[in-house]
C-alpha positions as CSV (number, residue, x, y, z in Angstrom):
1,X,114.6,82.7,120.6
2,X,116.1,86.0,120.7
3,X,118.5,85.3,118.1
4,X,115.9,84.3,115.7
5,X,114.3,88.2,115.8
6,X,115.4,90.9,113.5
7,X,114.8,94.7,113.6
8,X,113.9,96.3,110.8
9,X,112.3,99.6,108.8
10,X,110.1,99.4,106.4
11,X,109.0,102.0,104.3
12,X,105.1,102.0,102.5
13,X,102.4,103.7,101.8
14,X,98.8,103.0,103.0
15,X,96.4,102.0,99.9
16,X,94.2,104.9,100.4
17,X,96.9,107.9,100.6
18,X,99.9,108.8,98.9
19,X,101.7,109.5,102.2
20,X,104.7,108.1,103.0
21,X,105.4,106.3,105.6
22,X,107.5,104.3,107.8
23,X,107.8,102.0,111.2
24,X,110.5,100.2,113.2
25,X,109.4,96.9,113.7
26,X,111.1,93.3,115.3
27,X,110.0,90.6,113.1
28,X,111.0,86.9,113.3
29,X,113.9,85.8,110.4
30,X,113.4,82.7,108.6
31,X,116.6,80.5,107.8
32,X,117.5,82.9,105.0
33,X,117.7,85.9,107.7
34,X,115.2,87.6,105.9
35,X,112.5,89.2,108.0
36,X,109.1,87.6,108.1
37,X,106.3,90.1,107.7
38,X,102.8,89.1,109.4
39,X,100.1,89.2,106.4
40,X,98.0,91.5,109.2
41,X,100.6,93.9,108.9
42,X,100.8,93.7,105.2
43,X,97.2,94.2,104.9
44,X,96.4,97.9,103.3
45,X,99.6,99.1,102.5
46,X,101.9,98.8,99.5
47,X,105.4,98.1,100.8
48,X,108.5,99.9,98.9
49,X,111.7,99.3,101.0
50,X,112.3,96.4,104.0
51,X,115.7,98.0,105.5
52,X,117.8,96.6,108.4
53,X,117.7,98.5,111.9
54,X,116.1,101.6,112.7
55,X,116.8,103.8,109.9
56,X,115.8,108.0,110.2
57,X,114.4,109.0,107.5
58,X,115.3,113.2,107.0
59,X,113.6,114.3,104.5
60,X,110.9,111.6,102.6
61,X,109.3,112.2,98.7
62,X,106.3,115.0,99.1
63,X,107.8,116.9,102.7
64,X,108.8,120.0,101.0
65,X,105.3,120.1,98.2
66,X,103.6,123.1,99.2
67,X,100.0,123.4,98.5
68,X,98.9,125.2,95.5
69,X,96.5,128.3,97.8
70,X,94.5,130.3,94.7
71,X,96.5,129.6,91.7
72,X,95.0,131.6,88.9
C-alpha cells in the first residue's frame, strides 16, 4: 500500500486572504501517478502548483511588500 502513496507540495492560497501558502502532504496516486487530493482539503483554498516532494520555498510573491505607514 506504501507504494501507492506519494509526497507532495502544494502551493494555494486560502479564499479569504491573499497569503501564500504551502504544505507537505502524502496523498494516495491513482494509476496515472498523479496525487489524489481529498475534496476536504480542497475546500477553501484556490490551488496554484501540485509539486513532487518537499519542496522549500525561499522567498514566496508578497515576503519582501512592506507596508505603506503614513504615506502622504
Amino acid at each position: 500500500m506504501l507504494q501507492n502513496l506519494t509526497q507532495v507540495t502544494i502551493i494555494y492560497y486560502q479564499n479569504e486572504s491573499l497569503e501564500l501558502l504551502h504544505e507537505v502532504k502524502t496523498f494516495p496516486k491513482n494509476q496515472q501517478g498523479r496525487a489524489v487530493i481529498p475534496e476536504v482539503f480542497k475546500e477553501g483554498k484556490s490551488i496554484i502548483a501540485v509539486c513532487q516532494g518537499e519542496i522549500h520555498i525561499l522567498n514566496k510573491m508578497g515576503d519582501r511588500i512592506l507596508p505603506i505607514v503614513l504615506v502622504a
